[in-house]
C-alpha positions as CSV (number, residue, x, y, z in Angstrom):
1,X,-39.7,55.7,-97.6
2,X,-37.4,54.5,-94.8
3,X,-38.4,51.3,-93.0
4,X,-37.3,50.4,-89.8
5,X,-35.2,47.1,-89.2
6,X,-38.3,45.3,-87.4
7,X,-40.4,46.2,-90.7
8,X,-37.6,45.5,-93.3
9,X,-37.5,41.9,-91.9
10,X,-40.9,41.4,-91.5
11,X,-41.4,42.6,-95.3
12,X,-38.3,40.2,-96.0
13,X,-40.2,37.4,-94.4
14,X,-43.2,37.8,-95.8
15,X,-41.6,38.2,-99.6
16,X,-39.8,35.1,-98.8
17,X,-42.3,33.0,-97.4
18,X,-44.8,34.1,-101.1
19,X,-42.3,32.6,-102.9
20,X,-41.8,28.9,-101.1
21,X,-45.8,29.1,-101.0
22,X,-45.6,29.6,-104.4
23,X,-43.1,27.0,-105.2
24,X,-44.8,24.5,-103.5
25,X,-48.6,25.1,-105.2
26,X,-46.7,25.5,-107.9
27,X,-45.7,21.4,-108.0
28,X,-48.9,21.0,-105.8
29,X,-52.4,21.4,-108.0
30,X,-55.2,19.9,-109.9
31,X,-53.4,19.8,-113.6
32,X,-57.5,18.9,-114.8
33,X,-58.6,22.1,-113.2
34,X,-56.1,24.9,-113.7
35,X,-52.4,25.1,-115.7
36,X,-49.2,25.9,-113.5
37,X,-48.8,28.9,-115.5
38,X,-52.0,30.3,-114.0
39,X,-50.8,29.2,-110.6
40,X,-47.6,31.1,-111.1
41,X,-49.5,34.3,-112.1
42,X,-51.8,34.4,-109.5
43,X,-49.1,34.0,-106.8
44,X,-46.6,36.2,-108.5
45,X,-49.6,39.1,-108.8
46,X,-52.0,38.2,-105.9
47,X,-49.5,36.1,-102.8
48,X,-46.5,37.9,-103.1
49,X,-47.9,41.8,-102.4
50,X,-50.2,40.5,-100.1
51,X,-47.9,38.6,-98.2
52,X,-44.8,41.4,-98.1
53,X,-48.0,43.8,-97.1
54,X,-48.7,41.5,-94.2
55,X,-45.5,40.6,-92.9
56,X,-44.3,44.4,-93.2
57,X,-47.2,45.4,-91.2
58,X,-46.7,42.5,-88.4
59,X,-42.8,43.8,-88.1
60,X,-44.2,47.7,-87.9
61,X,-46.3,46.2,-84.9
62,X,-43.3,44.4,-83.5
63,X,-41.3,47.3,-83.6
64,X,-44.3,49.6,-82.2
65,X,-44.3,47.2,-79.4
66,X,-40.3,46.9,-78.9
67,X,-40.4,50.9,-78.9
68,X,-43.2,51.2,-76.6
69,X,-41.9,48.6,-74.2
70,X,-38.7,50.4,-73.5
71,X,-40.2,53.9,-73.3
72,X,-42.2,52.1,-70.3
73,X,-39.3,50.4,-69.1
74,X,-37.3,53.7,-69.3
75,X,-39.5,55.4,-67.4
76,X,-39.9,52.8,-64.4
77,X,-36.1,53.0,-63.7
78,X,-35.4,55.5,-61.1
79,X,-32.8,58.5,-61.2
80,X,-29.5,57.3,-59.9
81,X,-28.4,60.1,-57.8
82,X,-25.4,61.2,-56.7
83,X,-24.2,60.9,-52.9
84,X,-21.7,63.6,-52.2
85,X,-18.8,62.9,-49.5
86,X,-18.1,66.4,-48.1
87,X,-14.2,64.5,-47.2
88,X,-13.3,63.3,-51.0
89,X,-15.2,66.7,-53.1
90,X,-13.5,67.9,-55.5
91,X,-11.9,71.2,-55.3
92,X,-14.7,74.1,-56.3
93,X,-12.4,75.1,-59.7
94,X,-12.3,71.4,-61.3
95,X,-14.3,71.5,-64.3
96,X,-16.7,68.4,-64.6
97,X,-16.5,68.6,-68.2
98,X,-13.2,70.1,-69.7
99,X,-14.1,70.2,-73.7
100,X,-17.5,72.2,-73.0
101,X,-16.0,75.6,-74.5
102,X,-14.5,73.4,-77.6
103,X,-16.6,73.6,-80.8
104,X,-16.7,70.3,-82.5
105,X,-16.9,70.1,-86.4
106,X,-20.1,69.0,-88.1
107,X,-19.7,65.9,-90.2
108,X,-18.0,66.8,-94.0
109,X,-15.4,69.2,-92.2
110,X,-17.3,71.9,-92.7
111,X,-18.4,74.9,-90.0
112,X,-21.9,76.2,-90.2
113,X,-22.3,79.8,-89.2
């Protein structure tokens, strides 16, 4: 599965952020009530996949929202075009783009046919 940047942090965060939560109720808990071990196991099994769940799913929205936002933004900026000046044209042969009848390699050196 291939994760975009947005959602690769986010997870990151999220991982990251489970284990200082876990650190600190680790040295932070009713020793009468429950054992640190316990502590440990729940966070290790319950905080951590929750938590890289949730922060993966906040950075897929983020990057929803960054993709989204310049498709609109994209879309409001109009077509530059092109004012000709019949004085400084170009002569009718020039060739706007010279390497169009060049074939270019495909990456690896190889040709397909």
């Amino acid at each position: 599965m291939r994760l975009s940047g947005f959602t690769r942090m986010g997870a990151m965060i999220g991982f990251f952020g489970a284990i200082a939560i876990m650190l600190i109720s680790a040295l932070q808990f009713d020793s009468d009530e429950v054992s640190r071990k316990d502590v440990i196991l729940a966070e290790i099994l319950f905080g951590i996949p929750i938590f890289t769940i949730a922060g993966a799913a906040l950075g897929a929205g983020w990057d929803f929202f960054e993709k989204w936002s310049a498709s609109r933004d994209a879309q409001a900026v109009p077509a530059i075009e092109e004012v000709k000046d019949p004085d400084n044209s170009p002569p009718p042969t020039a060739s706007l783009n010279p390497q169009r009848g060049r074939r270019r390699n495909p990456p690896g050196g190889r040709r397909q046919h």
